[in-house]
C-alpha positions in Angstrom: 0.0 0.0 0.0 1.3 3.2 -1.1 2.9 6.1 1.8 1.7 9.2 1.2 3.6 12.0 3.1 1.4 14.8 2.3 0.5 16.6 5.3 -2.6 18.5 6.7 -3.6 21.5 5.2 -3.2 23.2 8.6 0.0 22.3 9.0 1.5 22.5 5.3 3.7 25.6 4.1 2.0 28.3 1.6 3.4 27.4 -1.4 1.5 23.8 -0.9 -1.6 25.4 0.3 -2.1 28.0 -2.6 -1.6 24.7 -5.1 -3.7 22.7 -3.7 -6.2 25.2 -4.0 -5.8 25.9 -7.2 -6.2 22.6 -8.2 -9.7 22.3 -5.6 -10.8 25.6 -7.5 -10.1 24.2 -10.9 -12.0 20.6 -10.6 -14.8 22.2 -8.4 -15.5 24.1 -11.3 -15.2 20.9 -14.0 -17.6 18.8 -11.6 -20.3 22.1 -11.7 -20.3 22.1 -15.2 -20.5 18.8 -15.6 -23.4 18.9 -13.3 -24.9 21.7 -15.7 -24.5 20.1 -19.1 -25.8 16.8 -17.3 -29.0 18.9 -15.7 -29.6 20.5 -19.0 -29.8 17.3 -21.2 -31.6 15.6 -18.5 -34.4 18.7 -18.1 -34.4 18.3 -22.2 -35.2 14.4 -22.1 -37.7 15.1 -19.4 -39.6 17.6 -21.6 -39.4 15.4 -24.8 -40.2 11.8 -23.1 -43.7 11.6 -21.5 -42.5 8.3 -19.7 -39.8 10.2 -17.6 -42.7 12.9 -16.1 -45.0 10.5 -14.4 -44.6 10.9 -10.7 -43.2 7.6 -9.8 -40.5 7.7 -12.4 -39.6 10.9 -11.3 -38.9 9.9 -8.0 -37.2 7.2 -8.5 -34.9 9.1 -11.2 -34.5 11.7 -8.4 -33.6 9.9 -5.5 -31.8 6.9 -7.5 -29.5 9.7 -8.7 -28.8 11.1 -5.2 -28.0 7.9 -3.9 -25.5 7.8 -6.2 -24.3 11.3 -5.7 -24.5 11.0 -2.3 -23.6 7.6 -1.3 -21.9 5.7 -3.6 -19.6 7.9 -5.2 -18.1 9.2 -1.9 -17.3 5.9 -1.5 -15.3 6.2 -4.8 -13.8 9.8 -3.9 -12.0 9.2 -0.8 -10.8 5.6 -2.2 -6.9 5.0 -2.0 -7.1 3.8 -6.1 -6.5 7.5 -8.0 -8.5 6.0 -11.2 -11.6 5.3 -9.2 -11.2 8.5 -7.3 -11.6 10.5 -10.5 -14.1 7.9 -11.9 -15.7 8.6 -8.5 -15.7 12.2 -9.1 -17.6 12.0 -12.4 -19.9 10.1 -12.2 -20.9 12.0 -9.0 -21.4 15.1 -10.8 -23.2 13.4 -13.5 -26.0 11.9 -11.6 -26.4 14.7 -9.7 -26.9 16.7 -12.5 -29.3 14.1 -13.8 -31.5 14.8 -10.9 -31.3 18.7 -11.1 -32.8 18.0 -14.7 -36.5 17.9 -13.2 -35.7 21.4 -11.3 -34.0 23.1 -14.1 -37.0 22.2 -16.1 -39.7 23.7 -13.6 -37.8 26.5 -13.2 -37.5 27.2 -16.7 -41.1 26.9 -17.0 -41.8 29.4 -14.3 -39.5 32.1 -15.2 -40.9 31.9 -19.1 -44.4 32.6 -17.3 -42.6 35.7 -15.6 -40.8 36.7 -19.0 -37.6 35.2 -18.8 -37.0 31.5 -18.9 -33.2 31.5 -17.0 -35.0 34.3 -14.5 -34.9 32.2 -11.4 -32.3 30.0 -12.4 -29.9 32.6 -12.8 -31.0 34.1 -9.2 -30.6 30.7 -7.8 -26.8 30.8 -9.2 -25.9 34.2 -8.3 -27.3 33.5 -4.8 -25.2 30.3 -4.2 -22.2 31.9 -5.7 -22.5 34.9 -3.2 -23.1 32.7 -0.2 -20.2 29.9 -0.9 -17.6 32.9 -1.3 -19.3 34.6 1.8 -17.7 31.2 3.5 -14.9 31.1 1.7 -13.5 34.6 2.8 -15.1 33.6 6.5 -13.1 30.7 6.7 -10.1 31.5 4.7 -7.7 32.4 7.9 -8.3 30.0 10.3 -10.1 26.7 10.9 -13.8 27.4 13.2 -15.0 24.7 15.2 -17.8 23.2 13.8 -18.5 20.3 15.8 -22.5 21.3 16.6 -22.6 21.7 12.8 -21.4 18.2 12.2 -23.4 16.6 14.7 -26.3 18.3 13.5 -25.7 17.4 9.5 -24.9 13.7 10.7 -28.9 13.4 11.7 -30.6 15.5 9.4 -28.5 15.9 5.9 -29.8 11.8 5.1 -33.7 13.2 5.7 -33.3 16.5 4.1 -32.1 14.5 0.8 -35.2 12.2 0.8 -37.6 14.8 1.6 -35.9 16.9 -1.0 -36.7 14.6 -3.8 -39.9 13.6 -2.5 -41.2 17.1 -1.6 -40.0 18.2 -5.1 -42.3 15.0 -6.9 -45.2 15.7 -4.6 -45.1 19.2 -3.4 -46.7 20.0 0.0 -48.1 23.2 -0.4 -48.8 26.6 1.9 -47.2 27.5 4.8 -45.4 24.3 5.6 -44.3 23.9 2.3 -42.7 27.5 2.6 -41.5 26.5 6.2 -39.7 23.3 5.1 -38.1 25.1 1.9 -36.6 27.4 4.3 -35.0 25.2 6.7 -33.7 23.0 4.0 -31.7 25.7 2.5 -30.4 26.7 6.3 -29.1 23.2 6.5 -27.8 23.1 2.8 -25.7 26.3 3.7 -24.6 24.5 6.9 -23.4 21.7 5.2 -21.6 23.7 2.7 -19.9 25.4 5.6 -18.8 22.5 7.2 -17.1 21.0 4.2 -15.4 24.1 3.2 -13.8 24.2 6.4 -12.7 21.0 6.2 -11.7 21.7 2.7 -9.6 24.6 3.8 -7.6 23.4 6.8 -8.4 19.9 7.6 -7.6 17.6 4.4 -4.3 16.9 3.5 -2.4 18.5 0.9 -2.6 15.6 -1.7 -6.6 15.3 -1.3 -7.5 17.8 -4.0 -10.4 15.7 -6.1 -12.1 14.7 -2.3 -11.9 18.4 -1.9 -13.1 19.7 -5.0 -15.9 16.5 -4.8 -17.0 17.7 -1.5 -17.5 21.5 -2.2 -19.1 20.6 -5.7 -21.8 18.5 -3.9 -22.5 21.1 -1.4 -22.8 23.8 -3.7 -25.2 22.0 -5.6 -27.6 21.0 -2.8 -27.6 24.4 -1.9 -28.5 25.8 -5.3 -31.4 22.9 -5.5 -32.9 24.3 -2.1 -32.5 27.7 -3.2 -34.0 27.5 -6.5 -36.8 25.6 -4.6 -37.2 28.2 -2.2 -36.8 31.1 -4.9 -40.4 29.0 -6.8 -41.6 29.0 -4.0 -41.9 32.2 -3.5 -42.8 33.1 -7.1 -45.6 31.1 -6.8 -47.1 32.7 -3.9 
């Protein structure tokens, strides 16, 4: 079994810091637009195939692909084989664009009612963008201690992901609704926190792709809940 003698972020010199940033920056930003072009082909097959819109097949598309997303590809990330980390990687961001296709699609739909088609889409983005560099710049000197956060993602990020998908394929409506949309994006953002922290300061040096994999996954379930939230709204 291979040695590495990379060390923790926390403890590694500047010069290995800023590189393995750069290289967390560049594939977080591959593994979004993967996500994308995936999400957009998917919301395209969705609108063209009548078989993929009934309720049940959306659900199961949905929460099939966040399993692997979620679940399975992790499992791939942080393996010690580099091929299947990067396989890992991709085929993470590709199902989980595959289940953003059903939201991209809605939300397309809504903002051409309101005039522009990429309207709430494009506030979705702008707002996700704002809020992960919020964190960045908030965590960027030293490492916080986020232990309440962890404990708190380790018993609700598993139900917030089913109820996501399910809540998106059969919608629960008034208040509630707009309750539950609002919490999920406060535990999004939390989980976002959390793993830019430990993206920052607690991996080690040579743990770029489990890096980049973990940031490119929160910033996506963020953007989901916020896009949900932003409809949500819209539709009041």
């Amino acid at each position: 079994m291979a040695v590495t003698t990379a060390r923790p972020l926390q403890h590694a010199d500047q010069t290995t810091r800023v590189e393995y940033l750069k290289r967390v920056a560049l594939l977080t930003v591959l593994g979004l637009f993967a996500s994308i072009a995936t999400g957009t082909l998917s919301a395209g097959a969705v609108a063209v195939l009548p078989f993929l819109q009934s309720r049940v097949m959306s659900a199961v598309i949905i929460l099939g692909s966040y399993g692997i997303a979620q679940f399975l590809a992790p499992r791939m990330v942080f393996s010690n084989s580099a091929s299947t980390r990067w396989l890992g990687f991709g085929v993470g961001s590709i199902f989980q664009g595959i289940a953003m296709g059903y939201l991209l699609l809605s939300a397309v739909v809504l903002g051409a009612q309101l005039g522009n088609p990429l309207l709430l889409v494009t506030e979705a983005m702008a707002l996700t963008g704002v809020t992960a560099l919020g964190m960045v710049v908030y965590l960027w000197s030293n490492p916080k201690e986020l232990s309440m956060v962890r404990a708190g993602l380790s018993m609700l990020f598993l139900p917030m992901l089913l109820l996501m998908g399910i809540s998106f394929v059969f919608p629960i409506g008034g208040p509630i609704g707009m309750i539950i949309a609002g919490v999920f994006v406060l535990i999004s953002a939390a989980g976002l926190l959390y793993q830019v922290n430990t993206v920052l300061h607690k991996l080690r040096s040579d743990m770029y792709v489990q890096g980049a994999y973990m940031v490119t996954m929160g910033v996506l379930i963020l953007f989901w809940n916020l896009l949900v939230l932003i409809m949500r709204l819209q539709r009041r």
